[in-house]
N, C-alpha and C positions, 0 to 999 in steps of 0.2 A: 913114426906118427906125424901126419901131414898137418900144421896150425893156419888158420885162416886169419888173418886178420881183420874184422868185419867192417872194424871203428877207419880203419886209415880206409876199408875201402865206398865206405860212404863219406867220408869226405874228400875224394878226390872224386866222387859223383856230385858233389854240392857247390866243389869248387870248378868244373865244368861245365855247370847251370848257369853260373855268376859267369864266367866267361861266355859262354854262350850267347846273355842278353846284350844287345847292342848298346854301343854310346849313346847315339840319341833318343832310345829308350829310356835310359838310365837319368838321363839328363830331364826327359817329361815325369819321370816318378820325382825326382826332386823337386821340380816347381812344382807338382801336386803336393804332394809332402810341405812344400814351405804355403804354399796359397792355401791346404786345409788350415794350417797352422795361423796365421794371419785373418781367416777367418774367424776362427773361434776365439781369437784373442780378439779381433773387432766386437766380435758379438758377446764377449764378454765386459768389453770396454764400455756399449750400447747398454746391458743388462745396470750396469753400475752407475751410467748417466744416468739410468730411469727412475732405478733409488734411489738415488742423489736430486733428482728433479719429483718425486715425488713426498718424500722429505721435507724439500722445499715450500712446496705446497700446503704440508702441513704444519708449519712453524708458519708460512703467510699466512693462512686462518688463525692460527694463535694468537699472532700476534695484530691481528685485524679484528679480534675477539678484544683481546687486553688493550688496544687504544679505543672502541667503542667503550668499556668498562671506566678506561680513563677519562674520556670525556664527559661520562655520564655523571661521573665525581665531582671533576671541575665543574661542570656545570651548577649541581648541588653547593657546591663552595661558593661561589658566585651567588645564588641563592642566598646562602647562610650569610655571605658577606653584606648585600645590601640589607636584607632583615636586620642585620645587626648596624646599619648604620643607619636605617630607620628607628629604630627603636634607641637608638643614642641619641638623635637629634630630639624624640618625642624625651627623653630623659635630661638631656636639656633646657625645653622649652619648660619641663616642669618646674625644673629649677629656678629658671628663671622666674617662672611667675612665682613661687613661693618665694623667690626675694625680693620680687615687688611688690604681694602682696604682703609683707612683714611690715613695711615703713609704714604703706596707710594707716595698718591695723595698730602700730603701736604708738602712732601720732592721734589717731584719734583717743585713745586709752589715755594717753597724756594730756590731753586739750582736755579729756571730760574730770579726770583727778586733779585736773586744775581751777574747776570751775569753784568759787568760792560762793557761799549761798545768799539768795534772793539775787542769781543772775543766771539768765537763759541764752544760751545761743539761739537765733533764726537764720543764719544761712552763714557757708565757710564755702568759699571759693580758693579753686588753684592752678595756679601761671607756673610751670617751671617750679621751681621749689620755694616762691613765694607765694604764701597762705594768706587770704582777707577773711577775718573773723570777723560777723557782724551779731549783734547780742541787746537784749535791754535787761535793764536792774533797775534800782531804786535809788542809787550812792554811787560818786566817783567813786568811792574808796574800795568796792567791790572792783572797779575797772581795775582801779592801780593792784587791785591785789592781785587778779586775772593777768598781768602782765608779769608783775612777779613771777608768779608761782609757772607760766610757762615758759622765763626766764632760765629759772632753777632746774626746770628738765633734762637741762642741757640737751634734748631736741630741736631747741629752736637758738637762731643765732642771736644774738645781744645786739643792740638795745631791741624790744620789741615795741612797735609805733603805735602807737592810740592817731589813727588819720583823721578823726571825727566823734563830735559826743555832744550829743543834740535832749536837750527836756523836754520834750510830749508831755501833756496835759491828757488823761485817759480820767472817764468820768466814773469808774468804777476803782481802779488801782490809782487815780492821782497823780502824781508829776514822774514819771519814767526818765531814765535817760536811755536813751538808743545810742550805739554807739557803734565802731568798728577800727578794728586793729588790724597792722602785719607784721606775718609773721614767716621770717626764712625758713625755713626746714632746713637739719644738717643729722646726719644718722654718725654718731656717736661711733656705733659699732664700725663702719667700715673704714674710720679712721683709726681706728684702732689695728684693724687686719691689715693695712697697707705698711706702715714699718714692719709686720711680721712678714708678708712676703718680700719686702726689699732688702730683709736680713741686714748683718750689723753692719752697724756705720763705721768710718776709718779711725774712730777712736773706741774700737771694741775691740776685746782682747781676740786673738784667734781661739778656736773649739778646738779642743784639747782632745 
């Protein structure tokens, strides 16, 4: 019985094909083989810039979104900042006048709890924190008592002057005297707060 061999005889028809094609055949399929190669790895290199640059793009708008957002902030801050420093100075000035206005009001409250009776004030002038009270009664003794008593206030500083005390003759009320006094001004109270904010002196014990 006669065996063919089929397998050894196609491969020495496969390997007479490969011998067959020339070297510089062989040699053009390899640069083609390496140049496909090279392309597709360019043009996949290309595909992966696009992403990568598209990408980009979209974090630059993001982040061109999130700094107009930040600026819109800051700007609001800025806002809220000077409103708030407007309205500190207006909190301020309030201040201020209500502790300007406190002296008048409780020097005048003083001058009039000081008035002893059958004596009128007609006019009080003020320089700085010296006060001219001008006034008529009937009796020194009303005047001296008038200087006493806003003496004792301890609103006004000591001695208080009587400058002038004049008798008028009035033909209905009779012998008047007219008179006028000065008088310092000194606010009690904010001598008082000035040792509390200059805190203790060097003979106070240390806060324990």
């Amino acid at each position: 019985m006669i065996r063919i061999n089929l397998l050894a005889v196609e491969r020495e028809r496969v390997r007479k094909r490969v011998v067959l094609i020339p070297a510089a055949h062989r040699v053009t399929i390899g640069a083609t083989v390496i140049l496909v190669g090279t392309a597709a790895l360019i043009g996949w290199w290309f595909l992966t810039l696009r992403q990568q640059s598209a990408q980009l793009d979209i974090d630059l708008a993001q982040a061109e979104t999130e700094t107009r957002q930040v600026r819109s902030v800051l700007e609001q801050v800025r806002k809220f900042e000077s409103q708030k420093a407007m309205l500190q100075q207006r909190v301020t000035l309030i201040e201020q006048l209500r502790k300007g206005q406190y002296a008048p009001v409780h020097l005048l409250d003083e001058v009039s709890k000081s008035l002893p009776d059958r004596l009128w004030l007609s006019d009080l002038t003020q320089t700085g924190a010296d006060f001219t009270i001008g006034g008529m009664t009937d009796s020194l003794t009303a005047v001296s008592d008038f200087v006493a008593n806003l003496e004792g206030t301890r609103w006004f500083k000591k001695p208080v002057e009587i400058l002038d005390s004049q008798v008028q003759t009035d033909a209905k009320a009779g012998d008047l005297i007219k008179f006028q006094i000065k008088a310092q001004f000194v606010d009690p109270t904010a001598a008082a707060e000035a040792p509390a904010k200059a805190g203790p002196g060097r003979g106070a014990a240390p806060a324990k």
